[in-house]
Backbone as ProteinMPNN parsed JSONL, in Angstrom:
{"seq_chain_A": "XXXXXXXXXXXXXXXXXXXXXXXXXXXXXXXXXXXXXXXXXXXXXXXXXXXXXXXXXXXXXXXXXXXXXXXXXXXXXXXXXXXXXXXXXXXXXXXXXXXXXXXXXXXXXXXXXXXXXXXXXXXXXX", "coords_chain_A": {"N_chain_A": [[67.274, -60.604, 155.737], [65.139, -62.336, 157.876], [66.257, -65.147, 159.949], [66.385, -68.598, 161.501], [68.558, -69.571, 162.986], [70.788, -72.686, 163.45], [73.372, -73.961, 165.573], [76.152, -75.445, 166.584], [76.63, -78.35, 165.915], [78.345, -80.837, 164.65], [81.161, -83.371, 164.948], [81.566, -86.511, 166.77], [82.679, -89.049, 168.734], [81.439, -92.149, 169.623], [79.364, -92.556, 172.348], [80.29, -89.536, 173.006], [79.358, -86.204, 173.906], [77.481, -83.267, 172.543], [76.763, -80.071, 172.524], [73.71, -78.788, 170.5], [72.144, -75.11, 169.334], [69.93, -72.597, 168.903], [68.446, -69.62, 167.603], [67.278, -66.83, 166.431], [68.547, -65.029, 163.71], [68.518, -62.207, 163.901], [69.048, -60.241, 166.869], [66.674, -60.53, 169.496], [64.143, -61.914, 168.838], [61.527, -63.312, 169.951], [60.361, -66.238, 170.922], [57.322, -66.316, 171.485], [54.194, -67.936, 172.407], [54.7, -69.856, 171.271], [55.186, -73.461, 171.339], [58.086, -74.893, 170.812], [60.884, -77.195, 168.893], [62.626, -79.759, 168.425], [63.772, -81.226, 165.51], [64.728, -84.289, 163.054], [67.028, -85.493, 160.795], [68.113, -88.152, 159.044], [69.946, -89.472, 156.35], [67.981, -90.736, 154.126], [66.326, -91.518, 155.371], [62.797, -90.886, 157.105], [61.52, -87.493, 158.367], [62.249, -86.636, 161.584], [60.433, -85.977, 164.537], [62.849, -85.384, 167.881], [62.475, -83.832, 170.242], [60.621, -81.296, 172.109], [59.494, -78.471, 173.91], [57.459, -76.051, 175.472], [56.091, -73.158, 176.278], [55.478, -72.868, 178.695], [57.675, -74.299, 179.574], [57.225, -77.483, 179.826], [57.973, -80.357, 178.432], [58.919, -82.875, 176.028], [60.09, -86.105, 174.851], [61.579, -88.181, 171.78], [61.899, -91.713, 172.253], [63.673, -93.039, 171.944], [65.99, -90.915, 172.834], [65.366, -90.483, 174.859], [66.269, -89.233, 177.99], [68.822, -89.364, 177.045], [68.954, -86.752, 176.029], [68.638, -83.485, 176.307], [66.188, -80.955, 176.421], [65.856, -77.113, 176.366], [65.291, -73.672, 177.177], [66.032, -70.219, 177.16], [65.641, -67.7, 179.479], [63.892, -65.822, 178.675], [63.488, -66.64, 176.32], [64.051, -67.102, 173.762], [66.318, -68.254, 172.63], [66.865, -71.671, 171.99], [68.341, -74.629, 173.215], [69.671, -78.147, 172.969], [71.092, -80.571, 174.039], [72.981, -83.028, 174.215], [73.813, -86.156, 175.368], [76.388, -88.679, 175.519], [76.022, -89.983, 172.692], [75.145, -91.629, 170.223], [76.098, -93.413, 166.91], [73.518, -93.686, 165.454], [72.23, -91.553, 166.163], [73.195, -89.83, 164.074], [72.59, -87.268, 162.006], [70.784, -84.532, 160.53], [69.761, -81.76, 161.768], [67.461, -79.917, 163.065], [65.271, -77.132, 164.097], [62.524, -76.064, 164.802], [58.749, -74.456, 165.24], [56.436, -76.704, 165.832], [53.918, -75.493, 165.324], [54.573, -74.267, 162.495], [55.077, -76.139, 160.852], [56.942, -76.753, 159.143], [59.166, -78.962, 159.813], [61.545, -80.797, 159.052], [62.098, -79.295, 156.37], [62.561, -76.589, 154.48], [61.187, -73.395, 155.568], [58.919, -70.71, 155.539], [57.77, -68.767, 158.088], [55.847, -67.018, 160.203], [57.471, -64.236, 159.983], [59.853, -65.337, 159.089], [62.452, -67.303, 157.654], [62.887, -70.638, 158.387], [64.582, -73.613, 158.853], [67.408, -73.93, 158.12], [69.132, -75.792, 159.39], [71.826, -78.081, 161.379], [74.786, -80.515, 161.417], [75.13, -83.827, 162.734], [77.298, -86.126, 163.678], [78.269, -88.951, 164.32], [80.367, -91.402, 165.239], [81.443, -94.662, 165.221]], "CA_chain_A": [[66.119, -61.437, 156.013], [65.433, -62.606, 159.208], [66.318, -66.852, 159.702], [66.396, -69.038, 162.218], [69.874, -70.33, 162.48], [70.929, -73.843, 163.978], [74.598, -74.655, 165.219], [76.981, -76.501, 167.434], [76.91, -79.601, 165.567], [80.046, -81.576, 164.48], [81.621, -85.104, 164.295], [82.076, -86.965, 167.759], [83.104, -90.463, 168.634], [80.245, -92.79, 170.637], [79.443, -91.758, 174.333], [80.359, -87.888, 173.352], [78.381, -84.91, 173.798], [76.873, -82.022, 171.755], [74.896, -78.701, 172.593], [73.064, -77.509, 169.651], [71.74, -74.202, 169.803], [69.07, -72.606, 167.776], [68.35, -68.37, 167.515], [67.035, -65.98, 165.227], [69.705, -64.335, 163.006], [68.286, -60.787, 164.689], [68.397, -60.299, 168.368], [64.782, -60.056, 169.706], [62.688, -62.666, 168.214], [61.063, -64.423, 171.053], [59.355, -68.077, 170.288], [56.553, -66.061, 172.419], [53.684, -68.666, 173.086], [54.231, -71.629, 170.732], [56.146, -74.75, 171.526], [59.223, -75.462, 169.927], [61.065, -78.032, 169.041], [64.428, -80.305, 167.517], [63.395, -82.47, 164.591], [66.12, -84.413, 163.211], [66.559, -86.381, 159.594], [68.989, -88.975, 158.405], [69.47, -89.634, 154.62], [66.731, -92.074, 153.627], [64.955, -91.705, 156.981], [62.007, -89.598, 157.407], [61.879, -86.537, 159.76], [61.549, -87.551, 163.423], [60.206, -85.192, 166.213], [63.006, -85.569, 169.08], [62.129, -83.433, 171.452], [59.858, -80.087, 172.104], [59.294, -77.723, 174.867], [56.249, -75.364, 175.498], [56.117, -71.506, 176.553], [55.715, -72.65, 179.915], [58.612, -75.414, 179.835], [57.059, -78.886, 179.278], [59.155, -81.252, 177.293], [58.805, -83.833, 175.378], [60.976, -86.734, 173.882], [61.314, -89.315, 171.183], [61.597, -92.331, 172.743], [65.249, -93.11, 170.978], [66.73, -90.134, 172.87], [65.228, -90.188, 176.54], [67.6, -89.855, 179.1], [70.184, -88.782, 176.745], [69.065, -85.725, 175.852], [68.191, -82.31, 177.664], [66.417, -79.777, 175.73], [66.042, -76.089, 177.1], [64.781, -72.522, 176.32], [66.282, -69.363, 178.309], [64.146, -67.36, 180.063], [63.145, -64.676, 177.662], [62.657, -67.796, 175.155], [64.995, -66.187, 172.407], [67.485, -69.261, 172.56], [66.463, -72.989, 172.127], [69.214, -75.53, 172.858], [69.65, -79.372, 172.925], [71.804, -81.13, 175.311], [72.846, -84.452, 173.616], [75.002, -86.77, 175.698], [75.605, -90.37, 175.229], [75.286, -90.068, 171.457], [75.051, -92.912, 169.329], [76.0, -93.661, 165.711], [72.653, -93.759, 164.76], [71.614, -89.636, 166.001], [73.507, -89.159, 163.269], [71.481, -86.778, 161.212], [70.783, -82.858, 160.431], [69.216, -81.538, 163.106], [66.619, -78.69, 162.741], [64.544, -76.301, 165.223], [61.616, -75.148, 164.384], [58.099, -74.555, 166.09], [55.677, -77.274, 165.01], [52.687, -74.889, 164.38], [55.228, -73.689, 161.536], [54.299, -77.425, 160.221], [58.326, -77.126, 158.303], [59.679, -80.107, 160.15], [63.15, -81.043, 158.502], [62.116, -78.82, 155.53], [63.199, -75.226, 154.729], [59.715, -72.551, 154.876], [58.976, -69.394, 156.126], [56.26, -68.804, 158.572], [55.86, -65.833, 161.192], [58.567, -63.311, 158.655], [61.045, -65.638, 159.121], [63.078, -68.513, 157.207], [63.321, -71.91, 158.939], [65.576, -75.024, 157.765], [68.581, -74.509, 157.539], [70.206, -77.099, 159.871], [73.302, -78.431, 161.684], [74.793, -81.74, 160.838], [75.657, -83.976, 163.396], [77.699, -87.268, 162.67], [78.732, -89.917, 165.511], [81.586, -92.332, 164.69], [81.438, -95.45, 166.459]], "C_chain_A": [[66.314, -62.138, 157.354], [65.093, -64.284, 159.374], [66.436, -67.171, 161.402], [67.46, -70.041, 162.099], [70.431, -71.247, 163.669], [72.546, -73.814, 164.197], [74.989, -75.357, 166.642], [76.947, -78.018, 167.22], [78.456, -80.001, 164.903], [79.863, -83.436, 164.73], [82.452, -85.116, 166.042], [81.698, -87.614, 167.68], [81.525, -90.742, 169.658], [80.116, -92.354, 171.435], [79.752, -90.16, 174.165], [79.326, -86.882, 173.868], [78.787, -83.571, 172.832], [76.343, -81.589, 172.754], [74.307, -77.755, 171.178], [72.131, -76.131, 170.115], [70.756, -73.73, 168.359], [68.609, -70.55, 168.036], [68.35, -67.879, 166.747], [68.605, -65.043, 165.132], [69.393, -62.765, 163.377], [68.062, -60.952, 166.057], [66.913, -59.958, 168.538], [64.025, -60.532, 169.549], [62.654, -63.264, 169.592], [60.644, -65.512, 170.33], [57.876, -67.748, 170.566], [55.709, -67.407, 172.815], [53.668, -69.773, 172.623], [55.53, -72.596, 171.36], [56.998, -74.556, 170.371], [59.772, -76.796, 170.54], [62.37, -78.27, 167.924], [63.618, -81.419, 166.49], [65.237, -82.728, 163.685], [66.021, -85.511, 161.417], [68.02, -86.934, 158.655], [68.938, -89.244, 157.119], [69.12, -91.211, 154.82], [65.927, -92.387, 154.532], [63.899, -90.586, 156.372], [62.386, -88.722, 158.275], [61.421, -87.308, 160.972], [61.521, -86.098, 163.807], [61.504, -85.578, 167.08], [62.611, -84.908, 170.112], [61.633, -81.698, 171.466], [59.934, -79.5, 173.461], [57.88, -76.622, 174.289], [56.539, -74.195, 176.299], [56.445, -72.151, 178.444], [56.537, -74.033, 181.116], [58.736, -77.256, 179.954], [57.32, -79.45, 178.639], [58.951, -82.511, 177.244], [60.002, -84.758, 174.61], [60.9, -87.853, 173.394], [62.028, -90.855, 172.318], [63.483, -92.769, 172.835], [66.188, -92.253, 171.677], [66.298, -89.405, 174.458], [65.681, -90.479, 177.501], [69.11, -90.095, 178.568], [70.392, -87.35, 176.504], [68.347, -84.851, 176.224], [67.543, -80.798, 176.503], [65.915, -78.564, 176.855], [65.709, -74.807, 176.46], [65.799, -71.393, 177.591], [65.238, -68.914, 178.554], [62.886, -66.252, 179.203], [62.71, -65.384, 176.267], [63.013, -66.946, 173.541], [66.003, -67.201, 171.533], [66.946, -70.457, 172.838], [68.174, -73.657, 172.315], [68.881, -76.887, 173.005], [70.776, -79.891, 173.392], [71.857, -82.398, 174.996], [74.18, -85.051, 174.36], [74.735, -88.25, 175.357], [75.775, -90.725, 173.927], [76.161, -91.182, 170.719], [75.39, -92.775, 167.882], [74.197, -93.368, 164.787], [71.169, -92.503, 165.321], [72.191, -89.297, 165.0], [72.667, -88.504, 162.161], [71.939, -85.19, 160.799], [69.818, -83.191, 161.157], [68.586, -79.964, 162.914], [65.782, -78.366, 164.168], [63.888, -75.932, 164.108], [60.122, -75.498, 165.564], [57.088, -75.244, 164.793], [54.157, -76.923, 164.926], [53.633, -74.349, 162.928], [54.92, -74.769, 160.32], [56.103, -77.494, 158.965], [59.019, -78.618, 158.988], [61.463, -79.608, 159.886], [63.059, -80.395, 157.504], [62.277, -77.178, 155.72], [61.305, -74.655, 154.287], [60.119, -71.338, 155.75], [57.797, -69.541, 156.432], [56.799, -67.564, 159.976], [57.259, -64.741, 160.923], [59.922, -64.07, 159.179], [61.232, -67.342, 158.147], [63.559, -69.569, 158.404], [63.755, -72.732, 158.314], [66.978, -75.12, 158.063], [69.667, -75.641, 158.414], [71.389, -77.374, 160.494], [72.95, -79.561, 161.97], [75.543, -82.329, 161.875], [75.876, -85.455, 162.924], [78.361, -87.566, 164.422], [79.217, -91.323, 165.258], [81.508, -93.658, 166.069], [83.089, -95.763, 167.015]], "O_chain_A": [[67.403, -62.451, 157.836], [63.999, -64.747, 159.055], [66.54, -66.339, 162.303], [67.428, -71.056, 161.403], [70.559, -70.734, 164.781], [73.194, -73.658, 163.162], [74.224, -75.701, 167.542], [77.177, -78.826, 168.119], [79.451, -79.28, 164.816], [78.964, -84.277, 164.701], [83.326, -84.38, 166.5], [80.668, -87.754, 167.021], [80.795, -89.908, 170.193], [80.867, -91.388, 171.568], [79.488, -89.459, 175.142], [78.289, -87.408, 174.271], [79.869, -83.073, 172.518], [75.698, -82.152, 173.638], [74.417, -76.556, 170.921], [71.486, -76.15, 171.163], [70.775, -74.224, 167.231], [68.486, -70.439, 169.256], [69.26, -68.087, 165.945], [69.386, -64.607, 165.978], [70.311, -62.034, 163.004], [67.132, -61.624, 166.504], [66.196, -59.257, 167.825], [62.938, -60.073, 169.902], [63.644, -63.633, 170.223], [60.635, -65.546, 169.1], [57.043, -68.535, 170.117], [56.347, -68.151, 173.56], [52.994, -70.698, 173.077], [56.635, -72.208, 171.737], [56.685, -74.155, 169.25], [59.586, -77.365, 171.616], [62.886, -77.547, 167.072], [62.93, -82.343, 166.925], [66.262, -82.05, 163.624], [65.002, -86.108, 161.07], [68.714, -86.293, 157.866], [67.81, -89.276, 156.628], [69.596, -92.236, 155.308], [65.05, -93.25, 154.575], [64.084, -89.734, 155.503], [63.388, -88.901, 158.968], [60.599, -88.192, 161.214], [62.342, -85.235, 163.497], [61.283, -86.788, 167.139], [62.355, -85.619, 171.084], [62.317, -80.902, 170.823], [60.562, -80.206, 174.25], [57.457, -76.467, 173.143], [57.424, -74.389, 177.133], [57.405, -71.874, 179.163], [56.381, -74.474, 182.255], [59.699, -78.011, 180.087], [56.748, -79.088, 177.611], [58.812, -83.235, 178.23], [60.781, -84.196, 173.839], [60.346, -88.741, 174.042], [62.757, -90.481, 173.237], [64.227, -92.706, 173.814], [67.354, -92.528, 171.393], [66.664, -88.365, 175.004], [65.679, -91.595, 178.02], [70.096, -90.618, 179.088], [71.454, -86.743, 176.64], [67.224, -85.219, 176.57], [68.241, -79.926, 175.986], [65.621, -78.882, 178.007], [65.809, -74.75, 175.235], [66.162, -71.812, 178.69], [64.13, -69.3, 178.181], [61.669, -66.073, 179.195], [61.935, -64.966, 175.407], [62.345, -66.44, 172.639], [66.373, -67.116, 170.362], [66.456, -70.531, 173.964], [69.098, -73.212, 171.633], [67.675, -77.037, 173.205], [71.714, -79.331, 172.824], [70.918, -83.099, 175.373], [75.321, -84.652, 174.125], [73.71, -88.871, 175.075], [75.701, -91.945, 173.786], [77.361, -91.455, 170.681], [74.845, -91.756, 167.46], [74.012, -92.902, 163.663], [69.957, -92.476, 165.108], [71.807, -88.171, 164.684], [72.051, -89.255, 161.405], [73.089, -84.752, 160.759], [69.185, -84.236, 161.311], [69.297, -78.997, 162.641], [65.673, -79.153, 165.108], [64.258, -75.615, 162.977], [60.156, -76.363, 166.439], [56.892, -74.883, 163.633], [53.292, -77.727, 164.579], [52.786, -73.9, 162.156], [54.614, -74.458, 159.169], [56.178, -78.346, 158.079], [59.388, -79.36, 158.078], [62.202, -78.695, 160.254], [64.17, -80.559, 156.999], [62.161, -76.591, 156.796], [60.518, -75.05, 153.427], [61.137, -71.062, 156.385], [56.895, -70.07, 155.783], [57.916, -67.431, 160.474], [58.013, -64.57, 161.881], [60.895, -63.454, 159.613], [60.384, -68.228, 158.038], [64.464, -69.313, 159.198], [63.446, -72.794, 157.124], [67.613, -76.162, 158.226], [70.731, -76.119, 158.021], [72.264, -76.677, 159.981], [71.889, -79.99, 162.424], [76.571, -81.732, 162.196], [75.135, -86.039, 162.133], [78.732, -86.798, 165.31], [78.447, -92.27, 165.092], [81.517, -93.578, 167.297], [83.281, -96.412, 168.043]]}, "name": "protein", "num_of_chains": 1, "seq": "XXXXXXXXXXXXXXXXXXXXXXXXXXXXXXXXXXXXXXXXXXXXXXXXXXXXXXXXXXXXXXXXXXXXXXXXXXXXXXXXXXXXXXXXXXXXXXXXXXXXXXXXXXXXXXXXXXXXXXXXXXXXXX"}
């Protein structure tokens, strides 16, 4: 089955850096023309939006995480990443990709024959 699989998360101290990365579990899927994006969800928080991009590279970010963090597509738009420096105790979360016409957020669905959700967990120790 073909997923959309999240990693490079982990456990670093205050001020560190992350790069999550985000790519279908089959080479080849493009994102083709929708926006994507990093949503992110702490236990007992809601989901948050941090930050999106658009087919033709316009980016967006939560407010909480501007001017720490860098997101990015390659050029063939196959590979999402997230560029988190700086990071705070309180990014600590799971950290999801998905494209928000998919309307999954922080939740696991399937939309365009693929599984979205599953997550990488990022934790920041003060």
């Amino acid at each position: 089955e073909l997923r959309m699989v999240e990693s490079g998360g982990g456990s670093v101290q205050s001020g560190g850096s992350l790069t999550l990365s985000c790519t279908a579990s089959r080479s080849g899927f493009l994102f083709e023309d929708f926006d994507m994006a990093w949503y992110r969800q702490a236990p007992g928080n809601k989901c948050e939006l941090v930050s999106s991009i658009s087919a033709d590279g316009t980016t967006t970010y939560a407010d909480s995480v501007s001017g720490r963090f860098t997101v990015s597509q390659d050029n063939r738009r196959t590979t999402l990443s997230l560029q988190m420096d700086n990071l705070r105790p309180e990014d600590t979360a799971w950290y999801y990709c998905a494209a928000p016409s998919a309307g999954v957020g922080c939740s696991r669905g399937y939309w365009r024959g693929m599984y979205w959700g599953q997550g990488t967990q990022v934790t920041v120790s003060s």
